[in-house]
N, C-alpha and C positions, 0 to 999 in steps of 0.2 A: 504493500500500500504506500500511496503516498504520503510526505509529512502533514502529519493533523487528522491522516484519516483511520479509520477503526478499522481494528482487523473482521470484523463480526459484527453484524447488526443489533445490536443490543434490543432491539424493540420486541424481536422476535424471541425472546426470552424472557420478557417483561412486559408482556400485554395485559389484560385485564383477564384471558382467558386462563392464561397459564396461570396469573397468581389463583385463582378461583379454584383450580387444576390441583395446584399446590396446598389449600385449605384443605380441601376435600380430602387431599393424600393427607397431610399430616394430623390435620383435624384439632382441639382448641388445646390442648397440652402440646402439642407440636409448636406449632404456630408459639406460643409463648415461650417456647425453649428454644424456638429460632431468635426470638425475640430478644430474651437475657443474653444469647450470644451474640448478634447486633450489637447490643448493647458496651459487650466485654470489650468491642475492637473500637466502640465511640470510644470509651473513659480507658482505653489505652494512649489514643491520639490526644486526648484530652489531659491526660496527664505528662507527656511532651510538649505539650502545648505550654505547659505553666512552668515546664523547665525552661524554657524559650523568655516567658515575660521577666521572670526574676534574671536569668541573664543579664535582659534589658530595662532592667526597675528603672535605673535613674535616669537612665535617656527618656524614657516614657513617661517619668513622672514629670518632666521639662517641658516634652512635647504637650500631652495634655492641657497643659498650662497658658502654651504657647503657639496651637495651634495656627491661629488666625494671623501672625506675622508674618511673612514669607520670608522675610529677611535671616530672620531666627532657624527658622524648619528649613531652612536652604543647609545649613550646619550640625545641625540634630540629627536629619534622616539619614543621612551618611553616616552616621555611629552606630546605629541600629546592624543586629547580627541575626541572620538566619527568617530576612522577612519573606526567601521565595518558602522555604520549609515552612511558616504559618500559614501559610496560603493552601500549600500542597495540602498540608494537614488536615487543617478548615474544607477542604474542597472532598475528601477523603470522607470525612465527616457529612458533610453535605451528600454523598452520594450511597452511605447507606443509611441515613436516615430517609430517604429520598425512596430506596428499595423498600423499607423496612414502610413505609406510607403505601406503598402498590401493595403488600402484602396484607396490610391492616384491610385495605377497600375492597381486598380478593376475601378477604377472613369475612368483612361484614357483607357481602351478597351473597355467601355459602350460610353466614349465618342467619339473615334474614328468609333465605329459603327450608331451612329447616325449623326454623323457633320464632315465628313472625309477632305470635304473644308474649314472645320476651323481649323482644328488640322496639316493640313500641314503648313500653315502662321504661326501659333504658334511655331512648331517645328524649324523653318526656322528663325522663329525672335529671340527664343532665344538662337541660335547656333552663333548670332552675337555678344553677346555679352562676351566680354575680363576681364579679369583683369584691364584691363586702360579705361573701361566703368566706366563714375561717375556711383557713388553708388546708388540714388537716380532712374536714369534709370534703373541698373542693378535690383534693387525689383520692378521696378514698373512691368518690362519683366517678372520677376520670379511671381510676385503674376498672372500675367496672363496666363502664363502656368503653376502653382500648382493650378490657379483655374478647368483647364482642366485634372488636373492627372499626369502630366510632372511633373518627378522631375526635384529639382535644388540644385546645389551644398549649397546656402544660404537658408537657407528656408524661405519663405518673412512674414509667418504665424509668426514662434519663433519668428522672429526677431520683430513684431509688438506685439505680448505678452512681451516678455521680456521689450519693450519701454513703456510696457504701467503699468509695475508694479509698484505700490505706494515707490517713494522714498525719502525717510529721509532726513536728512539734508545734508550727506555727498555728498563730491563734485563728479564730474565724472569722476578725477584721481583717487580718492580715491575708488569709484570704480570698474575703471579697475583694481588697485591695487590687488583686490580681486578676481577679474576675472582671474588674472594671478596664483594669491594663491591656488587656486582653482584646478589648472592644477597640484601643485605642490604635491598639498595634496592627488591627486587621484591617481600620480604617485609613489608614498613612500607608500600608502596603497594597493596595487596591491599582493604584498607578505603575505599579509593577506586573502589573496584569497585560496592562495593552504591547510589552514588548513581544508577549507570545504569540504568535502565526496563529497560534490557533484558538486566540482568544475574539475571533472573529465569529460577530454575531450567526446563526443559520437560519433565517425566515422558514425554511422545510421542517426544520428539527424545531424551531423554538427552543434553541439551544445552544451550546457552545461543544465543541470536538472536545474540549480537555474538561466539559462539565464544571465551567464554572459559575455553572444556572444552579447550583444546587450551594453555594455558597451561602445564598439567602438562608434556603431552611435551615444549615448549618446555625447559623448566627441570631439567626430567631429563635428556633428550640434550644441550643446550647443557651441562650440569655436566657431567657425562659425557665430553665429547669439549675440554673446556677442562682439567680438572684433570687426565686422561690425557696430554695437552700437559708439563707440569707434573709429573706423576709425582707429584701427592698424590693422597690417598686420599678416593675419590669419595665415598664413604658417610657420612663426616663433616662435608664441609660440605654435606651434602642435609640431615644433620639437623639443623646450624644452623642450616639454612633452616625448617624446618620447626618449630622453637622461635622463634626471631622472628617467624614469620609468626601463629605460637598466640595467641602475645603479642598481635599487634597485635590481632589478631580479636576475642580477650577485652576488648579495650580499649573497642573498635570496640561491643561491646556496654554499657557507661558512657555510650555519646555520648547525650544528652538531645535532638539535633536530628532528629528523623522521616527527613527527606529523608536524612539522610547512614547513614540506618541501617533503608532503605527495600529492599533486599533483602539485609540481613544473613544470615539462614540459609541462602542460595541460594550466597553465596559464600563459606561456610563448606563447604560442600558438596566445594567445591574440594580439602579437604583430606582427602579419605577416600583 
C-alpha cells in the first residue's frame, strides 16, 4: 500500500453487523470481559501518559499560565519532550474506546431483541438522571445500562479502571494536578498533527488514515471518567481545553514553514 493507506479495510470488521454477530457469540459476560480488557490496555496508555506530564510538570505549568502570549509559547513549546508519543497514545486511546462504543451499540440491539421489557426501564431510568444526581447513583445507573449496550455520557467501566490503577505515593490533588496537565499538553501538541500526510481530512471515511477522529472521544471520556474521580467539574476543564487548543491552532496558522502547516485545516476540523 501506499503511504497513509490501510492494509485492510477496517469497516469490514466493524460494521454494525459483525458487532451484533459478536454479542450474540459472546453474549453479556463476554461482552463485559471484553470490556474490562478494553479497559486494561486504556489505563495502561493512561498511565504512560502521566509518566509523560510529570516529565513535563514545569514547562506545562508555564505554558498553562501563559498560553495566550505567543511570544512566550514560541520558547516553552520547544522544551516540551515526547509530544508526538501523547498524541500516539491519546489517539491509541481514542481508537479503542471508539471499538469498545461499536460493540456496546452491537450489545444493545442483540439486547433489545431478546429483553425489550428490560431495556425500556433501563432506558427510562437513566434518562432520570441530572447533573445534580450524587455521583455514586449516577455510575451505579450508568454501569446498569453500559451493562445493556446504552451508552452514557461517564463511562462507569473507565471510571472503575482508572480507580483501580496502582497508585504511588502522591496525593489526589496532586493528581488531578496532572489530570488537568494532561488536557494542556494534548492541546499545545495538536499543531503537531498537521505535519503528518496522513492527517489529511477523508470526506469518504469521515475520517482520518492515522485515526485521529477518535482523538475526541479519547479526550472527552478520559476527562470525563478522571475528573468524576476527582469530583471536579467536567465541563470546565473541556473548555480549557478547548481555549488552548484554539490558541495553539490560531498560532499554528502564523507558522511560515509549509511542511509544519501542511494539513492545517484538516486538523482544525478536529475541533467542530
Amino acid at each position: 500500500p501506499r503511504e497513509g493507506e490501510q492494509n485492510f479495510s477496517a469497516e469490514e470488521f466493524s460494521d454494525v453487523s459483525e458487532m451484533r454477530a459478536l454479542a450474540e457469540l459472546l453474549g453479556p459476560y463476554g461482552m463485559k470481559f471484553l470490556s474490562e480488557n478494553l479497559m486494561w490496555h486504556v489505563t495502561s496508555q493512561i498511565v504512560e501518559l502521566k509518566k509523560l506530564v510529570v516529565e513535563n510538570m514545569d514547562v506545562l505549568v508555564q505554558i498553562r499560565s501563559n498560553f495566550s502570549k505567543a511570544d512566550l509559547m514560541a520558547s516553552l513549546l520547544p522544551q516540551l519532550t515526547g509530544a508526538d508519543n501523547v498524541l500516539k497514545r491519546m489517539t491509541i486511546i481514542g481508537v479503542i474506546l471508539s471499538f469498545r462504543t461499536m460493540a456496546q451499540e452491537g450489545l444493545r440491539e442483540v439486547f433489545s431483541s431478546h429483553c425489550p421489557f428490560l431495556m425500556g426501564p433501563i432506558e427510562c431510568l437513566k434518562e432520570f438522571v441530572t447533573p445534580d444526581t450524587d455521583i455514586k447513583v449516577t455510575l451505579s445507573v450508568f454501569e446498569l445500562a453500559s451493562a445493556a449496550g446504552v451508552g452514557c455520557d461517564i463511562d462507569p467501566a473507565l471510571v472503575s479502571a482508572i480507580a483501580n490503577m496502582k497508585a504511588d505515593a502522591s496525593s489526589s490533588e496532586e493528581e488531578y494536578k496532572v489530570a488537568c496537565l494532561l488536557l494542556i499538553f494534548l492541546a499545545v501538541s495538536l499543531p503537531l498533527l498537521a505535519t503528518d500526510p496522513s492527517s489529511f481530512y477523508s470526506i469518504e471515511k469521515d475520517g482520518y488514515n492515522n485515526n485521529i477522529h477518535c482523538l475526541t472521544k479519547a479526550i472527552i471520556q478520559v476527562s470525563a471518567a478522571l475528573f468524576t474521580l476527582y469530583n471536579k467539574n467536567i465541563e470546565t476543564h473541556l473548555k480549557e481545553f478547548l481555549v488552548v487548543a484554539s490558541v495553539s491552532l490560531l498560532q499554528l496558522g502564523q507558522e511560515t514553514d509549509r511542511l509544519k502547516t501542511r494539513n492545517r485545516e484538516s486538523i482544525s476540523l478536529l475541533m467542530r
